[in-house]
Wavefront OBJ file of the C-alpha trace (Angstrom):
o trace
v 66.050 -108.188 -125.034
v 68.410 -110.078 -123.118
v 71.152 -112.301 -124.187
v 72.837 -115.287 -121.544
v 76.397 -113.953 -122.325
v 79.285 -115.481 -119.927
v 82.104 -113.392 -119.285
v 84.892 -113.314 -121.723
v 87.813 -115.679 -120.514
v 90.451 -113.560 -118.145
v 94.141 -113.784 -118.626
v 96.387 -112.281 -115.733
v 99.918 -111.968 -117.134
v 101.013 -112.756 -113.580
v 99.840 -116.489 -113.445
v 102.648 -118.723 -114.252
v 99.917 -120.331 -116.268
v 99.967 -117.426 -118.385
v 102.131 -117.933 -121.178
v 100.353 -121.412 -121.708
v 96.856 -120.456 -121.520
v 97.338 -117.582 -124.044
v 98.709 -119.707 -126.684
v 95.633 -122.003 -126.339
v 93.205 -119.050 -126.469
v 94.789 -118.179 -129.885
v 94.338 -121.754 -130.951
v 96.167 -120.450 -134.145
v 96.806 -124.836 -134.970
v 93.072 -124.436 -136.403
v 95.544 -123.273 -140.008
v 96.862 -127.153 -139.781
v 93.366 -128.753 -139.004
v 93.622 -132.164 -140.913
v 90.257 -132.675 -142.194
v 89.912 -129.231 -143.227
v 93.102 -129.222 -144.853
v 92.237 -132.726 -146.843
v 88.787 -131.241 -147.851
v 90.408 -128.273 -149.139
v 93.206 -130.446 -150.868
v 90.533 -132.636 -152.676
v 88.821 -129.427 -153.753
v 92.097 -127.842 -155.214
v 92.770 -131.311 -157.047
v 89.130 -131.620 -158.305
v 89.133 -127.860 -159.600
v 92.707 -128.309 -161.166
v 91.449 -131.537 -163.025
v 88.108 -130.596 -164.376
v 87.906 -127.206 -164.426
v 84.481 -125.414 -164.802
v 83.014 -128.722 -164.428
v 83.836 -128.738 -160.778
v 84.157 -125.225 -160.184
v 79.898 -125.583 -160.873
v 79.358 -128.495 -159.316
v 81.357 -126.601 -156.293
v 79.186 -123.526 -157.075
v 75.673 -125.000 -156.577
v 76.894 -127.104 -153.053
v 78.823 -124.188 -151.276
v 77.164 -120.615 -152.930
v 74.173 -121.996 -153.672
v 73.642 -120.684 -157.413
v 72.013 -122.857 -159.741
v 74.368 -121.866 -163.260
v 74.743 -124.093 -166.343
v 77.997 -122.186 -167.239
v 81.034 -119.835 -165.471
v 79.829 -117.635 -167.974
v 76.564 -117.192 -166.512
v 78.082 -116.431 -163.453
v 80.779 -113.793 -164.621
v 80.068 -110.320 -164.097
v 82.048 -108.356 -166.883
v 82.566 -104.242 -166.867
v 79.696 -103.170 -168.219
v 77.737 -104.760 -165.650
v 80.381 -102.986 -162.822
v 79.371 -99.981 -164.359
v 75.816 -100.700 -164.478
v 76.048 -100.947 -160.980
v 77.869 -98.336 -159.995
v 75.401 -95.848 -161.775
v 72.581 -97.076 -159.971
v 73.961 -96.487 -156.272
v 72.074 -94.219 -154.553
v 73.869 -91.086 -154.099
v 75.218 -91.101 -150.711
v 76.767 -94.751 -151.072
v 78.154 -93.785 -154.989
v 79.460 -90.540 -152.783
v 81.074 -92.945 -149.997
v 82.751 -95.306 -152.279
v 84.189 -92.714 -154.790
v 85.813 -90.914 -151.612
v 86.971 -93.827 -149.830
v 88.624 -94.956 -153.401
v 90.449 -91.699 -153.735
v 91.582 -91.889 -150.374
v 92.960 -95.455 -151.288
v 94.313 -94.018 -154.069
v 96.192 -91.121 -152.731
v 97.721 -93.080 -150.193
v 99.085 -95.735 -152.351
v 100.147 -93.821 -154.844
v 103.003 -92.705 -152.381
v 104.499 -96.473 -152.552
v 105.249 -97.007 -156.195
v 108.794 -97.741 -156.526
v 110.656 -96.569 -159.223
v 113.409 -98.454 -161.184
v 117.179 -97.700 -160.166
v 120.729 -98.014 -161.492
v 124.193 -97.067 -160.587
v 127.725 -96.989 -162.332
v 130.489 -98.307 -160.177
v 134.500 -97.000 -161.388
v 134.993 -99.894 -163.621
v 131.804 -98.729 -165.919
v 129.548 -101.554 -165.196
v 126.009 -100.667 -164.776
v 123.619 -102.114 -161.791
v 120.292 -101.885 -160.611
v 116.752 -102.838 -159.909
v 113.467 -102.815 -163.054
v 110.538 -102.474 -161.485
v 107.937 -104.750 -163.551
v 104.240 -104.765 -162.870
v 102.742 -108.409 -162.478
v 100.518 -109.176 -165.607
v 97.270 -110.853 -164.284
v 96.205 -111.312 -160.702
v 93.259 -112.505 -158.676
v 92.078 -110.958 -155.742
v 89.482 -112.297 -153.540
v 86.828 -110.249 -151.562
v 84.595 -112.263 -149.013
v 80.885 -112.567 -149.524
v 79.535 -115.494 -146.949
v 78.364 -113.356 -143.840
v 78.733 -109.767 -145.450
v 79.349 -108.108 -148.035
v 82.950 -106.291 -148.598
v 82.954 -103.679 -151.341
v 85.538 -101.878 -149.121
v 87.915 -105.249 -150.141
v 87.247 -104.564 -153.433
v 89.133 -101.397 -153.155
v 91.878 -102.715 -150.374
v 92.944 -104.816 -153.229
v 92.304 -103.838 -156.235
v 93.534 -100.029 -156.290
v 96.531 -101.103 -155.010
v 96.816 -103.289 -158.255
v 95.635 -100.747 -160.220
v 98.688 -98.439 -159.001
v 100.849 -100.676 -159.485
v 100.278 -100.943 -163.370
v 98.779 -104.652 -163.301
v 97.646 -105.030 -166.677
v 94.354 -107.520 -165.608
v 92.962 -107.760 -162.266
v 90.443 -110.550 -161.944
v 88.404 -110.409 -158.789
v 86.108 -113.647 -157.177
v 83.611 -112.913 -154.528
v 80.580 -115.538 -153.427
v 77.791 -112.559 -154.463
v 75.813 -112.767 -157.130
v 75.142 -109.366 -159.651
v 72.232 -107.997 -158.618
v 71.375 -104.343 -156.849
v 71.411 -106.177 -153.580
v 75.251 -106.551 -154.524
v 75.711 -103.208 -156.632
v 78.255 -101.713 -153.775
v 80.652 -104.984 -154.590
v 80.363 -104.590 -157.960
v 80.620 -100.982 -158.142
v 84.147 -101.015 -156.336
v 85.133 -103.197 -158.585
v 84.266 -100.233 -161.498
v 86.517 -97.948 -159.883
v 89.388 -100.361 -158.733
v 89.583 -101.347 -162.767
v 88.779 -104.900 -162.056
v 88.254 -106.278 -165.858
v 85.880 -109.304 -164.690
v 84.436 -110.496 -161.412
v 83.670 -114.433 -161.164
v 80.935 -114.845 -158.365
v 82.021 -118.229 -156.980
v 83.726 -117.926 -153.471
v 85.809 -120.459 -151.088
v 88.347 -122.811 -151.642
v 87.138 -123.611 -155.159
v 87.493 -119.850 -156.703
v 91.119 -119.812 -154.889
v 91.475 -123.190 -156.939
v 90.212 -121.481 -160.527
v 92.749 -118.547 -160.207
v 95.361 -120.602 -159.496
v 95.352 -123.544 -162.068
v 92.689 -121.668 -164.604
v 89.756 -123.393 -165.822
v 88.069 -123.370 -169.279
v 86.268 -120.082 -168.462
v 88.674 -118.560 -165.903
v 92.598 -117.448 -166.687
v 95.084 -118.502 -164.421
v 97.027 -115.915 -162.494
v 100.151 -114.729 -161.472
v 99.141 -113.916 -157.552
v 96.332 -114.042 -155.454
v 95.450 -111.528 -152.428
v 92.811 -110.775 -150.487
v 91.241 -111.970 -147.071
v 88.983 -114.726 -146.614
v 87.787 -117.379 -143.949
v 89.977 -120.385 -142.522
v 89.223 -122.266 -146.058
v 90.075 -119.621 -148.494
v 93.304 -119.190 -146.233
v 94.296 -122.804 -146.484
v 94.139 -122.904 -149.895
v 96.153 -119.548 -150.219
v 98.830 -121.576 -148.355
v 98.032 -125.099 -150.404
v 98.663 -123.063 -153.812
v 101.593 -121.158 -152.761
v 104.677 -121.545 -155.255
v 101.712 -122.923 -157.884
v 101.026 -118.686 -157.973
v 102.324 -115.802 -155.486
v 99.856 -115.339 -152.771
v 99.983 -111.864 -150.625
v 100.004 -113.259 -147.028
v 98.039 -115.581 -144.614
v 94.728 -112.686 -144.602
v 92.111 -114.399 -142.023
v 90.323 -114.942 -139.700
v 90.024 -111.416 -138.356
v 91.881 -110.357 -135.628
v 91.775 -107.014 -133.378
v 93.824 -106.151 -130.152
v 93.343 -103.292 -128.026
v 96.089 -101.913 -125.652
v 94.525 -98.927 -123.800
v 95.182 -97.410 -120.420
v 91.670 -97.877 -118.628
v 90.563 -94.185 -119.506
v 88.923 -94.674 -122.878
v 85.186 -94.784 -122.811
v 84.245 -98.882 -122.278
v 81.323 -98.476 -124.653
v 83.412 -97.396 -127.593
v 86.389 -100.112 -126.680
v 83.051 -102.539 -126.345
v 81.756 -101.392 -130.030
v 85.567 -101.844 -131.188
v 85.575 -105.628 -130.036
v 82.166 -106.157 -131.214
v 83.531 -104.700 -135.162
v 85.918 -107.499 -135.039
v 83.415 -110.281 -133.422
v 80.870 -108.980 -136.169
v 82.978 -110.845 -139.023
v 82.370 -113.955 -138.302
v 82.507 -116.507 -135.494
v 86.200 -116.982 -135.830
v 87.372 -113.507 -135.906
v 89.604 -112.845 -132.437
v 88.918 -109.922 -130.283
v 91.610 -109.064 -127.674
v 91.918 -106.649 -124.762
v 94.835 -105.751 -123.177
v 95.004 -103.429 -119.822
v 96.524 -102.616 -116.158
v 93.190 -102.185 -114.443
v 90.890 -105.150 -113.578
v 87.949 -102.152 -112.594
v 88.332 -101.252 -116.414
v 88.026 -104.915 -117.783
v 84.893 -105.291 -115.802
v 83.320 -102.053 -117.223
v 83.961 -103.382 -120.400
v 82.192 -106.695 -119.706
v 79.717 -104.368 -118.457
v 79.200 -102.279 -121.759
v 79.408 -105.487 -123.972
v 76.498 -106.872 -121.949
v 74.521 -104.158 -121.974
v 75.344 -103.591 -125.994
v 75.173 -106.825 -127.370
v 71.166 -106.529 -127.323
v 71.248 -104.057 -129.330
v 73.399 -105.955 -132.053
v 72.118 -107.322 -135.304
v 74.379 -109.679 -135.871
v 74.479 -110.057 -132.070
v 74.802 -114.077 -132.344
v 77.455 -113.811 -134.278
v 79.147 -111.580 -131.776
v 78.550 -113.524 -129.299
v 80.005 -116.871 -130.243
v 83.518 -114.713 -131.684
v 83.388 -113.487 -127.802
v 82.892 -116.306 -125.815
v 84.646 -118.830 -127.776
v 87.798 -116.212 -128.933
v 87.710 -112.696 -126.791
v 90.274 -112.457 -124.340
v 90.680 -110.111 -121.644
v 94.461 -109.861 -120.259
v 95.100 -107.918 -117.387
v 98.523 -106.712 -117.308
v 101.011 -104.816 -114.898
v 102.136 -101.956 -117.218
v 101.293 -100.938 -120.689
v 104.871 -101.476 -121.593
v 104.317 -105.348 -120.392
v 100.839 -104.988 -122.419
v 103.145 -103.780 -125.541
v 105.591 -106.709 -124.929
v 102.315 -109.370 -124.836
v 100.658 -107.702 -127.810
v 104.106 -108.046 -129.634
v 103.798 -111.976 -128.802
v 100.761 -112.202 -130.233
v 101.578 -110.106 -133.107
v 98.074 -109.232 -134.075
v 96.444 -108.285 -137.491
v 95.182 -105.080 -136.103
v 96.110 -102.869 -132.786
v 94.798 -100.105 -131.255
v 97.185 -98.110 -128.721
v 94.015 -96.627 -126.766
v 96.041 -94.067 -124.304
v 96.849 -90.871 -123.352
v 100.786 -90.936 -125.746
v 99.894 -93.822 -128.416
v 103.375 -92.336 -130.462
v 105.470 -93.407 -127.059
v 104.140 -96.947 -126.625
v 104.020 -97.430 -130.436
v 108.044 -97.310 -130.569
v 108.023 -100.567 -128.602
v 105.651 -102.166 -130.776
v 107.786 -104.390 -133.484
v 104.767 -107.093 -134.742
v 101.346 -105.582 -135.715
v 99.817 -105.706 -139.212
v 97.853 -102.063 -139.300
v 98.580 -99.749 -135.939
v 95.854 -97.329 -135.052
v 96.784 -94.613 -132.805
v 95.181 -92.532 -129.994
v 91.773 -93.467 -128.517
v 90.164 -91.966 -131.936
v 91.746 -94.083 -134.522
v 88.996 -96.501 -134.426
v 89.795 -99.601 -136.306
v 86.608 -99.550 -138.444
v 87.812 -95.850 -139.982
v 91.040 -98.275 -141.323
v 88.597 -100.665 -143.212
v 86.552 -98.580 -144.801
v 88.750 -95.107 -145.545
v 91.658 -94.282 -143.976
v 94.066 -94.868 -147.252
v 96.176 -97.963 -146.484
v 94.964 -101.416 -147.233
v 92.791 -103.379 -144.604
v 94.023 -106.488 -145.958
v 96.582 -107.515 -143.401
v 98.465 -110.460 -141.953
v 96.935 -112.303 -139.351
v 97.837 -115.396 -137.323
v 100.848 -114.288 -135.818
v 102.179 -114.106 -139.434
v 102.823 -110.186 -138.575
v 105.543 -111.082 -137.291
v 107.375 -111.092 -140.731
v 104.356 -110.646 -143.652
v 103.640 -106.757 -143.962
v 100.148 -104.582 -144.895
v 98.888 -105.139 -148.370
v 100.438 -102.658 -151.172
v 101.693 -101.836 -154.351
v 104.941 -103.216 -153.642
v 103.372 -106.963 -153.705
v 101.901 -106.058 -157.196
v 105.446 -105.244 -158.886
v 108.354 -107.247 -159.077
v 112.074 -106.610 -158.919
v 114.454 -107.256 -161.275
v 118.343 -107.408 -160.628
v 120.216 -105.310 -163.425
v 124.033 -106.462 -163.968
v 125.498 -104.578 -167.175
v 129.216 -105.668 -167.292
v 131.832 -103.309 -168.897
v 134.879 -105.373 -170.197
v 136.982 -103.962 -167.661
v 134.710 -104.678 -164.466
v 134.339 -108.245 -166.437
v 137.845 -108.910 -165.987
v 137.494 -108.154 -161.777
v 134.743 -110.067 -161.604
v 135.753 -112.825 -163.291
v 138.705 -113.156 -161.319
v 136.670 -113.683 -158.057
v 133.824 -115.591 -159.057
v 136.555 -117.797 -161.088
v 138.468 -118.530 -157.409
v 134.736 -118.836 -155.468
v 133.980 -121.239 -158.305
v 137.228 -123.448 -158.151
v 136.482 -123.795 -154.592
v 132.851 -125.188 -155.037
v 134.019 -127.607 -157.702
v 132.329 -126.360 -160.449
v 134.632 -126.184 -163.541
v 131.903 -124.294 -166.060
v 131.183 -121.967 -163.701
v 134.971 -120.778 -163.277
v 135.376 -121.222 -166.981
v 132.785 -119.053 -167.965
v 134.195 -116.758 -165.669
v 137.772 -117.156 -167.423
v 136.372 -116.932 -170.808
v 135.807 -112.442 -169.926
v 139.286 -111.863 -168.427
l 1 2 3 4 5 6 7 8 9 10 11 12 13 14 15 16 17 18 19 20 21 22 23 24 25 26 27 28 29 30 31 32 33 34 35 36 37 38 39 40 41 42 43 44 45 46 47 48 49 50 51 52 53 54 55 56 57 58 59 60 61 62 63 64 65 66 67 68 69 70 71 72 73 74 75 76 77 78 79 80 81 82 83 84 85 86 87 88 89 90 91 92 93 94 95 96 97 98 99 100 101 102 103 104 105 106 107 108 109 110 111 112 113 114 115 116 117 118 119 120 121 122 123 124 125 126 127 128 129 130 131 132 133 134 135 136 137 138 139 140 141 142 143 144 145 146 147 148 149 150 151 152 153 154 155 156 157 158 159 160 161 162 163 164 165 166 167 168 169 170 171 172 173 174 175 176 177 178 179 180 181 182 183 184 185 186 187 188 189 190 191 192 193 194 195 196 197 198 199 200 201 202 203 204 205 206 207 208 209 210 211 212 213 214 215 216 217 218 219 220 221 222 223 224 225 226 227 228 229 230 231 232 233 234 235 236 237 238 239 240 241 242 243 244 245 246 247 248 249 250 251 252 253 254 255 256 257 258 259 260 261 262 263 264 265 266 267 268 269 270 271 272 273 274 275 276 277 278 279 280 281 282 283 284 285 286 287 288 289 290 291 292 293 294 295 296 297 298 299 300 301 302 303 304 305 306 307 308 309 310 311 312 313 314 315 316 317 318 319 320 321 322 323 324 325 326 327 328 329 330 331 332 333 334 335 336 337 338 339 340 341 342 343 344 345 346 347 348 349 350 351 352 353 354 355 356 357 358 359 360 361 362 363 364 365 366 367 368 369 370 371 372 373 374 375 376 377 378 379 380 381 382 383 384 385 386 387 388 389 390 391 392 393 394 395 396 397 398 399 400 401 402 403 404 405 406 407 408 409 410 411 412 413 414 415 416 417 418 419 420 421 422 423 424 425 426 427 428 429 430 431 432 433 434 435
């Protein structure tokens, strides 16, 4: 089988083009697309107004599930269970060991509570609180993502959420028993099988059927990531998680075909995920063409592939791998593999990257199925200041201030002068009031 495949487009870092043409190849404006943001607004509005009415009515155009009630298409623990008994062996075998790995990773990035007594006898500190109820959504358009299940919700679960409501477009059935099953052993408490905009919509504002929560997380595709952003403040959301997004720095001695199947894991996702390579040798960028040609055949979801590649891949040819660091920290990608020879050398110049995957071993794949951390990651240059997925964004922090009468007195005495200054009489009162 052959496939008419152009060649992915070529950056040189040395055009003074460069800077230009690699900000258009990221075409990361698609997150303020007007008429994608206005249909997404109108469905937020809608959902927020009449509840499961429209979250149906948005059911049966976008999932295509014919349902007279949410209830109908809510898949409670039993069910989970149900599911998870009937796995075949090898897949029940694959989950359970991919959750503990989760597990035993996160369970390293609890944080504990803290206090301290300063001279004076005043007590301060930091409670750590568990959020009550979030929602975490797991893709279901082009694939299926039990592995999301368990990205978010052990994490949760570690954290000491006390409900964890999941969404995902798949409908309970043994054709879905892996998403369902992950949600057993990340202690999800219900799974609502409506996807998109509209089940970011019923987490947020609640409907009838479906409790509002406190945060959402999870990945999704450009509309379940503008409506993260359109809810934001309404609930806590995790990040901007989506499209998918891979980058590759390697040295031109890794073996093309596995760099090829790399780009092609990303590409796979969907026809916006962004596939990157970054290297010093044009002879190694045309190998690569070469394997991804010769591979792509061979693809099932080879169409898929191929649009991601031709209308996303880039190829940059740099002069160095420290320049290729320096561009890779510009683009600040979701996930990057440091393909060479000392991955913990170039890695210390490398400030914006959501997941790092060293040495040419560390496939990115083995990080979304197993690894431990989460695969649910910032993307769209928002590495540059949102971080990986943990436990951390399922607790909150509390300031402690415990005054004894004594530090009263001192502190009273400065916030009374800070107060004066900023005109606000009560405040510097108050203040007064403990000396």
């Amino acid at each position: 089988m052959s496939i008419d495949f152009p060649a992915i487009v070529r950056l040189d870092s040395r055009a003074g083009d460069f800077d230009t043409a690699l900000r258009a190849r990221l075409n990361r404006a698609m997150l303020g697309d007007p008429q994608i943001n206005l249909l997404v607004s109108g469905i937020l509005a809608d959902v927020a107004t009449r509840g499961d009415e429209a979250l149906l009515e948005y059911a049966r155009r976008f999932d295509r599930v014919e349902a007279d009630s949410i209830a109908q298409l809510t898949v409670g623990r039993e069910q989970m269970q149900t599911s998870l008994e009937r796995l075949p062996a090898r897949q029940a075998t694959a989950l359970r060991e991919a959750a503990a790995r989760i597990r035993d990773y996160h369970e390293r990035q609890k944080q504990s509570s803290w206090q301290y007594q300063d001279s004076e006898g005043s007590v301060y500190g930091q409670k750590i609180s568990p959020l009550d109820r979030v929602g975490i959504y797991v893709p279901g358009g082009k694939a299926n993502y039990p592995s999301s299940m368990l990205m978010n919700g052990i994490p949760a679960q570690v954290a000491g959420v006390r409900q964890i409501i999941a969404a995902v477009p798949t409908r309970w059935s043994e054709q879905g028993d892996l998403i369902f099953a992950a949600a057993a052993l990340a202690g999800v408490e219900r799974v609502i099988t409506v996807g998109g905009a509209q089940a970011i919509a019923a987490l947020a504002y609640g409907t009838q059927s479906v409790p509002k929560v406190d945060k959402i997380t999870g990945p999704g595709n450009i509309y379940v990531t503008i409506a993260k952003k359109h809810v934001f403040g309404e609930v806590g959301i995790d990040m901007i998680a989506g499209p998918s997004e891979l980058t590759i720095l390697c040295d031109g001695l890794t073996d093309p075909d596995w760099i090829a199947m790399d780009l092609f894991s990303q590409a796979e996702h969907d026809e916006q995920a962004q596939s990157i390579l970054i290297c010093p040798s044009a002879e190694y960028l045309d190998r690569v063409q070469a394997s991804i040609e010769r591979l792509l055949p061979t693809m099932e979801r080879r169409e898929i592939i191929r649009k991601s590649l031709a209308n996303r891949g880039i190829f940059i040819l740099c002069q160095t791998l420290e320049e290729a660091a320096d561009i890779s920290n510009r683009i600040a990608p979701e996930h990057l593999e440091l393909s060479v020879d000392k991955p913990d050398l170039l890695a210390e110049r490398i400030t914006h990257a959501g997941a790092l995957f060293l040495g040419r071993y560390s496939a990115e794949v083995l990080g979304d199925y197993c690894a431990g951390p989460s695969h649910v990651l910032p993307t769209s240059g928002t590495a540059r200041f949102f971080s990986a997925l943990g436990v951390y964004d399922f607790q909150k922090r509390s300031s402690i201030i415990h005054c004894s009468r004594e530090g009263a007195a001192t502190l009273a005495g400065i916030a009374s002068e800070l107060a004066g200054n900023e005109f606000l009489q009560a405040h510097a009162l108050s203040a007064d009031y403990r000396r």
